[in-house]
C-alpha positions as CSV (number, residue, x, y, z in Angstrom):
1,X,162.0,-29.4,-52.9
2,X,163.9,-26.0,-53.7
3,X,161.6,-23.1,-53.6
4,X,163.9,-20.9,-56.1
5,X,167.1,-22.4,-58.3
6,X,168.2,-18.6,-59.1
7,X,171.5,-18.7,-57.0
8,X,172.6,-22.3,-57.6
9,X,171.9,-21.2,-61.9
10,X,174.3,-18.2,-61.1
11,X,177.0,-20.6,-59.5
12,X,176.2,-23.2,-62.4
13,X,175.6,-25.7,-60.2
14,X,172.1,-28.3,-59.1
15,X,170.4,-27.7,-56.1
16,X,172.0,-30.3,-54.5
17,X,175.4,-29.7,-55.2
18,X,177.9,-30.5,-52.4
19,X,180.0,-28.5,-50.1
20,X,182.7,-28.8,-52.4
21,X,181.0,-27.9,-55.7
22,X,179.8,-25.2,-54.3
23,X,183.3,-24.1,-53.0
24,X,185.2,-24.9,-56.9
25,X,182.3,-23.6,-58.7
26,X,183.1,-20.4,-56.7
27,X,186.1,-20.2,-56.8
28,X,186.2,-20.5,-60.5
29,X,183.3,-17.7,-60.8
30,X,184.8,-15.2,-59.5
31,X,188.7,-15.6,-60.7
32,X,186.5,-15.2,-64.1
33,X,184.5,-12.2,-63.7
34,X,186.5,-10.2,-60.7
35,X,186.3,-6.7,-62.0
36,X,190.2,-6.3,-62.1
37,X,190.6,-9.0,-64.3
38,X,187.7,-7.7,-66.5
39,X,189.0,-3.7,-67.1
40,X,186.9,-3.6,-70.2
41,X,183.5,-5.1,-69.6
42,X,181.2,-3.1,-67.7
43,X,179.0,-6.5,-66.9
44,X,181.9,-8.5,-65.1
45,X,181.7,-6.3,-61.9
46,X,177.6,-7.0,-61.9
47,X,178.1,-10.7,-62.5
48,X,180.9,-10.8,-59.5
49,X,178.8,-9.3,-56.8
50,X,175.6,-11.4,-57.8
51,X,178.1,-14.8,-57.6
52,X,179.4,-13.8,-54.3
53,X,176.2,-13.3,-53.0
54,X,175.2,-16.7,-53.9
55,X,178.5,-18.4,-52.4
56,X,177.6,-16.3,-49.4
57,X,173.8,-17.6,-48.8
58,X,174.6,-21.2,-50.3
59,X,177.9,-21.9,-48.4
60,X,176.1,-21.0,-45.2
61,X,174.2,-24.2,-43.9
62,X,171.3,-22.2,-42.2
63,X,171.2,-19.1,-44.8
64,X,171.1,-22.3,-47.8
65,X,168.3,-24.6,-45.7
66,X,166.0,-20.6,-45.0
67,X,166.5,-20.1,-49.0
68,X,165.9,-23.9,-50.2
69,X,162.5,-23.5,-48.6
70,X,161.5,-19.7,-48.9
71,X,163.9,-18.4,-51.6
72,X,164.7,-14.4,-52.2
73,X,161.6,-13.4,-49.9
74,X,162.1,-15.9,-46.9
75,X,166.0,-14.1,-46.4
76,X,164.9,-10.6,-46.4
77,X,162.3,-11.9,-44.0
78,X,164.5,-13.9,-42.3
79,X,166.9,-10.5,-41.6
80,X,169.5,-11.1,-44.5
81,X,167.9,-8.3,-46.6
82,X,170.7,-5.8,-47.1
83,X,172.5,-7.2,-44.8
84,X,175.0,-9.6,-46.6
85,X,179.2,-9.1,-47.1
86,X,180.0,-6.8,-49.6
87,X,181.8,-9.2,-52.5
88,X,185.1,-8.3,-52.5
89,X,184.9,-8.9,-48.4
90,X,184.1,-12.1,-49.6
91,X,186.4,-13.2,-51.8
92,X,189.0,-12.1,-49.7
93,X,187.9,-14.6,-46.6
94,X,187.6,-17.2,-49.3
95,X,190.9,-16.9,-50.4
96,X,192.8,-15.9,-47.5
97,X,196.5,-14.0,-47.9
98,X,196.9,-10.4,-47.8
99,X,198.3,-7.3,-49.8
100,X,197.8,-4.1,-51.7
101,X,197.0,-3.3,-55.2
102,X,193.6,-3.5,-56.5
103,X,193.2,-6.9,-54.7
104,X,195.2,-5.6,-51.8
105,X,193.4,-5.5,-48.5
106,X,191.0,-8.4,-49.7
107,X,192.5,-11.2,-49.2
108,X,192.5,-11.3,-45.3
109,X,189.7,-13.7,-44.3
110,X,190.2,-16.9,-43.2
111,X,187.6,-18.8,-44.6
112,X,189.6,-22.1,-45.3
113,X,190.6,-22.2,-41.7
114,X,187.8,-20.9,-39.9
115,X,185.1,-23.3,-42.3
116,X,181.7,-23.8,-41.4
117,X,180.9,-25.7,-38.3
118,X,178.1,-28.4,-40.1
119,X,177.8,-29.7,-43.0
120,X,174.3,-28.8,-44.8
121,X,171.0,-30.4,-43.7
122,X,169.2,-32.4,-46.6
123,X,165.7,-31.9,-46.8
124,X,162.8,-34.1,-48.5
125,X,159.0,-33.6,-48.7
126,X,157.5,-37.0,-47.8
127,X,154.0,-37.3,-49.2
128,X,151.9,-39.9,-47.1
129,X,148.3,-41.2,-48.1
130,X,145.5,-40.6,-45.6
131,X,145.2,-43.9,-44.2
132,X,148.6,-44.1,-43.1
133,X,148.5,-41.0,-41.4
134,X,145.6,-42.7,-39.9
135,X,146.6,-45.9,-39.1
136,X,150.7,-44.9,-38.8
137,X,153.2,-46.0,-40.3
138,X,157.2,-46.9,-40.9
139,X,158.4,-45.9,-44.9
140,X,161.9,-47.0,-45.8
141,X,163.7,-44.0,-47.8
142,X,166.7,-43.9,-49.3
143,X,168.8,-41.0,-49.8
144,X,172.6,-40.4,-51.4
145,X,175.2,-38.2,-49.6
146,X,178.4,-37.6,-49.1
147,X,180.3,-39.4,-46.3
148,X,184.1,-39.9,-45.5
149,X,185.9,-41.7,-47.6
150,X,187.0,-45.0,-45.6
151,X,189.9,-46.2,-47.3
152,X,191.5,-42.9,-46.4
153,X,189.6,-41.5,-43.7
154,X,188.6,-38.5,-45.8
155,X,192.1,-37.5,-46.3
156,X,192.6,-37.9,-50.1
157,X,195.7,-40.3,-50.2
158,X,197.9,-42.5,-47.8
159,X,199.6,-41.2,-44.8
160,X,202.1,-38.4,-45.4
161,X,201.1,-38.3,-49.1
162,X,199.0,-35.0,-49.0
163,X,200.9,-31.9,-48.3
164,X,200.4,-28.3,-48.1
165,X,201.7,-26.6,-51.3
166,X,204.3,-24.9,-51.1
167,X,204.2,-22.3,-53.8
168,X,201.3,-20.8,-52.0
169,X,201.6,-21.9,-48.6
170,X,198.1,-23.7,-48.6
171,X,196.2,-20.4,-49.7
172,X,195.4,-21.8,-52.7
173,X,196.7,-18.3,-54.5
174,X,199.9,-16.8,-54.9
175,X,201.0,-13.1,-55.5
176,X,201.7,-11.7,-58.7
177,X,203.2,-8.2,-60.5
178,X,202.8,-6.6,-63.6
179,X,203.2,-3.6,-65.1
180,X,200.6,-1.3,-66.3
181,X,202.2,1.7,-67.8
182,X,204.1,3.7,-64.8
183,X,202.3,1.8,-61.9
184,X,203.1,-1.6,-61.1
185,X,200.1,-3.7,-59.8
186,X,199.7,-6.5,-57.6
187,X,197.0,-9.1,-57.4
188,X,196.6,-12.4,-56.7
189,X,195.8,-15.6,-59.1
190,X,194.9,-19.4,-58.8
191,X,198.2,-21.3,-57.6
192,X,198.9,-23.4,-60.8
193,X,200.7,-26.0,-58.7
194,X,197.4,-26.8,-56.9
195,X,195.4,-25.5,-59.2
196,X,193.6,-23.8,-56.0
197,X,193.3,-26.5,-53.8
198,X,196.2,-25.5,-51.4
199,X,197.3,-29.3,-51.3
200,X,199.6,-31.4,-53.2
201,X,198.9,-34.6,-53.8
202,X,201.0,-36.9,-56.3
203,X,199.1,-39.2,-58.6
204,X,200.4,-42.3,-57.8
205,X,199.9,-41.4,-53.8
206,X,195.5,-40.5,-54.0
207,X,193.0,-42.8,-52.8
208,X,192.2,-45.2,-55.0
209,X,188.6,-45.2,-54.1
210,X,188.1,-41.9,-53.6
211,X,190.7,-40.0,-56.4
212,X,191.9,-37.8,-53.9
213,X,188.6,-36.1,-53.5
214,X,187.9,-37.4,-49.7
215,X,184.6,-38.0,-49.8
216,X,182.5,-40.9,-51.7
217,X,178.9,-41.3,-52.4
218,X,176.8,-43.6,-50.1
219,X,173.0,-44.9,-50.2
220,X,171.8,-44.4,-47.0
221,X,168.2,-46.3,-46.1
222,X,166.3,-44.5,-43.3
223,X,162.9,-45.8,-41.3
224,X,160.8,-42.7,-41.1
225,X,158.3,-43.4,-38.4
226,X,155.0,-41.6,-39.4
227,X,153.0,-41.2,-36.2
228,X,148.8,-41.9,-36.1
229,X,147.5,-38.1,-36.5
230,X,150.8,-35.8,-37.7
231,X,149.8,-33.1,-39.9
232,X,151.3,-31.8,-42.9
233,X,154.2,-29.7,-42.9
234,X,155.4,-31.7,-39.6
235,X,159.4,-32.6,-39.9
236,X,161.1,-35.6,-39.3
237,X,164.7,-34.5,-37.9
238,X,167.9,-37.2,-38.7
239,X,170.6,-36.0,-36.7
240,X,173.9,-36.5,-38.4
241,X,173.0,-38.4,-41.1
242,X,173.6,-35.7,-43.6
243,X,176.4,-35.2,-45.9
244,X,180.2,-35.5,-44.0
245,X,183.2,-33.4,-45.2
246,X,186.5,-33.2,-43.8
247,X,186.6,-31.1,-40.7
248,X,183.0,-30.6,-40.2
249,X,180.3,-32.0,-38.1
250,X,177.7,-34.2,-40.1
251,X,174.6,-32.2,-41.7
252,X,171.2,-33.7,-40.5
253,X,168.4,-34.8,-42.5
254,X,164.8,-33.4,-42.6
255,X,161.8,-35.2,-44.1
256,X,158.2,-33.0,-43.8
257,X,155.2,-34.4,-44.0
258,X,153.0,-34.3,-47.6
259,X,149.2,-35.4,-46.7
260,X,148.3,-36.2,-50.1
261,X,144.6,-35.3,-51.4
262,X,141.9,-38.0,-50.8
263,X,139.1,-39.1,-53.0
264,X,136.8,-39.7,-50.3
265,X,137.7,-37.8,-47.2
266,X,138.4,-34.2,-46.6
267,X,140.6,-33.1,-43.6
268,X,140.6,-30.3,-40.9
269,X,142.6,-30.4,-38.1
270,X,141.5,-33.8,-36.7
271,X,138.3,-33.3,-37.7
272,X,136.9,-35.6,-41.8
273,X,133.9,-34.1,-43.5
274,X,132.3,-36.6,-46.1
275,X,129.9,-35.8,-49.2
276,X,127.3,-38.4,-49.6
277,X,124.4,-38.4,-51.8
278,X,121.0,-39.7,-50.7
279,X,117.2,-40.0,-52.5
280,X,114.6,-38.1,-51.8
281,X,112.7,-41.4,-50.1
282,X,115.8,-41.8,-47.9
283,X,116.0,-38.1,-46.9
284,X,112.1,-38.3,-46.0
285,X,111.3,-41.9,-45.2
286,X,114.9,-43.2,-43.4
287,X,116.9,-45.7,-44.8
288,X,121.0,-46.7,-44.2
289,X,123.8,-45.2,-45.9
290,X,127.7,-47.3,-45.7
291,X,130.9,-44.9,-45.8
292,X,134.2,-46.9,-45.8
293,X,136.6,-45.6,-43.4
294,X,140.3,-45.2,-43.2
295,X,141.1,-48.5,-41.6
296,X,138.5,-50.8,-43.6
297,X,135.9,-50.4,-41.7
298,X,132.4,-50.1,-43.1
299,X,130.3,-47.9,-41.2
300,X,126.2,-48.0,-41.1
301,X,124.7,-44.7,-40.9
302,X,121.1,-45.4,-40.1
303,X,118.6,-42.4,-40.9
304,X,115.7,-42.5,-38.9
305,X,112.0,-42.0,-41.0
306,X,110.9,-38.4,-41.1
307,X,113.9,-37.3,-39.5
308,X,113.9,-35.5,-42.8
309,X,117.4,-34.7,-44.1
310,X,117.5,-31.2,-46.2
311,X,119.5,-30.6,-49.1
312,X,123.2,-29.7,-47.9
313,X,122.3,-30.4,-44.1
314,X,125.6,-31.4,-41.7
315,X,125.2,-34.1,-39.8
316,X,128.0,-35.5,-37.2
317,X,129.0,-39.0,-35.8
318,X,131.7,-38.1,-32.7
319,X,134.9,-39.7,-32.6
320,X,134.9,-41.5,-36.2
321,X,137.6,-38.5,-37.2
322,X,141.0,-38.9,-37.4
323,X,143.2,-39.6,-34.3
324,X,145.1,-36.3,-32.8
325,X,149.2,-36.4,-32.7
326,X,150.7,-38.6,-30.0
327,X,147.5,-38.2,-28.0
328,X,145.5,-40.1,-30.3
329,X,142.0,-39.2,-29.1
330,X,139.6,-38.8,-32.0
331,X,137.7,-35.8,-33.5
332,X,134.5,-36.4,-35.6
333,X,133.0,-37.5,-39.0
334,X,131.0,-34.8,-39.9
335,X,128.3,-35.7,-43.6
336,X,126.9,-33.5,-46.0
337,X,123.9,-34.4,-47.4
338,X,123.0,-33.8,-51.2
339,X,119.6,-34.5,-51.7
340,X,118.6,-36.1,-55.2
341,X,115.5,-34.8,-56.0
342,X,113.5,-36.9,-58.8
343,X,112.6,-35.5,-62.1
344,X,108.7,-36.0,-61.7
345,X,106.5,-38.1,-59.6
346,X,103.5,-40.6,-60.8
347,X,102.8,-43.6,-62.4
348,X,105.5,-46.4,-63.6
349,X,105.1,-45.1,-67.2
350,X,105.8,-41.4,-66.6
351,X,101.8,-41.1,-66.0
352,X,100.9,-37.9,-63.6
353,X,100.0,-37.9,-60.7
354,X,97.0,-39.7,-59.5
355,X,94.7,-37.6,-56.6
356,X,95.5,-40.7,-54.7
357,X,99.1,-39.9,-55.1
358,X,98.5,-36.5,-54.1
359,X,96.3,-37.6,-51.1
360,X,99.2,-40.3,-50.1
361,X,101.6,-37.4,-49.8
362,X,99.3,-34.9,-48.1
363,X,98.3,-37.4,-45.4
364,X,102.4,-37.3,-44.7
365,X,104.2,-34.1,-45.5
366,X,103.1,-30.9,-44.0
367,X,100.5,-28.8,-44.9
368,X,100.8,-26.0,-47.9
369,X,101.3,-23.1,-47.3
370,X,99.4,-20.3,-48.0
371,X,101.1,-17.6,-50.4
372,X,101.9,-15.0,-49.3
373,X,100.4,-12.9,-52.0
374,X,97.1,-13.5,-53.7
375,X,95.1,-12.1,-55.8
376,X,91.8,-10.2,-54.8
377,X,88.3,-11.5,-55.2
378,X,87.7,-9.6,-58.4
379,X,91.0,-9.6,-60.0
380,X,91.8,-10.4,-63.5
381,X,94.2,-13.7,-63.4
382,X,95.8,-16.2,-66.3
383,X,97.0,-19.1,-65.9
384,X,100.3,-20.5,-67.0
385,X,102.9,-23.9,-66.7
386,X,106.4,-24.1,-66.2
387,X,108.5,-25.0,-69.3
388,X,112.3,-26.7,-68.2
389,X,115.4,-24.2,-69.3
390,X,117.1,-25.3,-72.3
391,X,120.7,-24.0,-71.7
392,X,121.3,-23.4,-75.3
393,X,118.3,-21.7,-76.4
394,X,118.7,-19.6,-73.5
395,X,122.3,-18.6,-74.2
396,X,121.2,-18.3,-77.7
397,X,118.4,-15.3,-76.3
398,X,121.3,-13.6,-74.1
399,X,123.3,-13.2,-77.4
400,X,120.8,-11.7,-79.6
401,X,120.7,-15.0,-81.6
402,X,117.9,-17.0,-82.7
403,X,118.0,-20.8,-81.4
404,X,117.9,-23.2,-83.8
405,X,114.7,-24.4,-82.8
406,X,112.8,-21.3,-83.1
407,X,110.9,-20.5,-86.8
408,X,109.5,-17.6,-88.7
409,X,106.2,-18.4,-87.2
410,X,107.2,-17.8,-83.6
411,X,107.8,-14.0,-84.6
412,X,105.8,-11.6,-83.3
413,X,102.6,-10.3,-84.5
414,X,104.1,-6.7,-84.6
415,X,107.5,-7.4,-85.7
416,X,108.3,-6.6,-89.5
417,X,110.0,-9.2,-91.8
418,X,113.2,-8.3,-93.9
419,X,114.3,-9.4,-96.9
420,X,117.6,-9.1,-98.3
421,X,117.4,-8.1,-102.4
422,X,120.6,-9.1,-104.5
423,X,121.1,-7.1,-107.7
């Protein structure tokens, strides 16, 4: 997935637009908006260097894969910060040639014969459940790229059909004068018997499968082997079965690894950690819990009686986690306990407590402990019950409102009553 589109949007083109797109998109960006051309608006010079910039980074397989995954930030962090070709440097290695004038001096580079060595890497994010991360497994993915043309071997006609243009000697631009006023300027424009390709190649002569472009698109099927225990963000390398162009070396393809999110399971490292709920008779008195793992497996947690679980306690069973990359040795299942406390205790009917109830327990739990403060022999006391929160009314009292429950007659003694006279 692209991290940032903003230099493919400049160029007008997707994010997973070919060598060649990129190159005629380009091309016909800045013929548009080179400043020379564009005497009288002050926003074509502004617009030229921002679309150089972006052929620069995109046409540049490592600078394109650094900005597909980290955009703007990850090249300045990466060391291209500042440190690109200044835009008319540029445009003069795309186009090749030489000169004077205001494009004079430009046009040196040699960017159609110097090219870049490899064709872009393709990258995918492969998102993979749990279990098969657990278990392993092989996914069949199917990707479309570029590749050779094989009617024509990625030449764009039949043998001896393509030739260099002559009326710009391959560059795909030729030299022009004109006038302006007493000086006489030279520049350069796109060869309108190539139309800027620096080839010729008749109609009747291209490749009937490919139109003369060299290239075709292909579905390519890949097994991607997902090892037991790889974590996320590990790649998956394809060596040379990217894109092909002519006179380049194949592009690779990279899949990394998604773990997706899990409804039962949590993950660290090599480690799972697994919310269960228990009762309040289990957490006291024992009883068995069943977790399904990650390969079907049903696992029996016994809890022994008056082991006593507490509310959010950890426990661990050892090497019931997930297995480690390549070495495959296990880490642990670690459960947290959330104790369900009931809403009262007694009878069947809601009845209290019975003292025999309150004996039962007392013979069984430990003894009460004494309160830390108490009142003196001879001191004044009260008593009181607990009343359950009512979330409402309670909200209700933080806003200075009266809850709909509450009457005139729960007023205070002291507290004088208003009325409101209409006239």
């Amino acid at each position: 997935m692209v991290k940032d589109t903003k230099f493919y949007d400049i160029l007008g083109v997707a994010p997973d637009a070919t060598e060649a797109q990129l190159k005629s998109a380009y091309k016909k960006g800045a013929l548009k908006w080179h400043p020379d051309k564009n005497a009288h608006n002050p926003d074509a010079a502004d617009k030229f260097k921002d679309l150089s910039h972006a052929y620069e980074v995109l046409q540049d397989s490592q600078k394109r894969q650094l900005y597909d995954q980290y955009g703007e930030e990850g090249l300045e962090q990466g060391g291209m910060g500042g440190g690109g070709m200044a835009a008319e440097d540029l445009f003069a290695q795309f186009f090749g040639g030489g000169g004077g004038g205001p494009f004079g001096g430009m046009f040196g580079g040699g960017m159609r014969e110097q090219g870049p060595k490899k064709a872009r890497t393709i990258s995918h994010t492969h998102k993979v459940s749990l279990e098969d991360i657990y278990r392993g497994k092989i996914s069949k993915l199917a990707l479309q790229k570029s590749v050779l043309c094989p009617k024509c071997h990625g030449v764009g006609g039949k043998e001896g059909a393509v030739k260099k243009c002559a009326g710009c000697d391959g560059r795909g631009m030729k030299h022009m004068m004109r006038q302006m006023g007493p000086m006489i300027q030279r520049f350069q424009t796109v060869c309108p018997d190539c139309q800027g390709e620096g080839e010729i190649i008749r109609d009747k002569d291209r490749c009937k499968q490919c139109n003369g472009k060299k290239t075709i698109i292909e579905r390519k099927v890949l097994h991607v082997h997902v090892d037991r225990g790889v974590q996320s963000g590990h790649k998956i390398e394809f060596r040379g079965e990217g894109d092909q162009l002519p006179g380049v070396e194949p592009g690779d393809v990279i899949f990394e690894i998604e773990q997706k999110p899990h409804a039962r399971f949590q993950r660290k490292g090599d480690d799972l950690f697994f919310h269960c709920e228990i009762d309040l008779l289990t957490a006291l008195a024992g009883g068995q819990i069943h977790i399904e793992h990650l390969d079907e497996r049903w696992l029996t947690v016994d809890i022994i009686p008056g082991e006593c679980i507490a509310p959010g306690e950890v426990k661990v069973i050892r090497g019931q986690g997930m297995p480690s990359y390549r070495h495959h040795d296990h880490g642990n299942l670690y459960i947290q306990f959330d104790v369900k406390f009931p809403e009262r205790l007694g009878g069947e009917d809601g009845e209290p407590m019975t003292p025999e109830h309150i004996r039962a327990l007392e013979s069984v739990l430990p003894p009460r402990k004494v309160p830390d403060a108490t009142p003196p022999p001879n001191a004044m006391t009260e008593d009181f019950t607990l009343d359950s929160v009512d979330p409402t009314r309670e909200q209700a009292r933080a806003r200075g409102m009266q809850s709909p429950d509450e009457d005139d007659d729960d007023m205070h003694p002291g507290a004088e009553r208003v009325q409101c006279a209409s006239q």
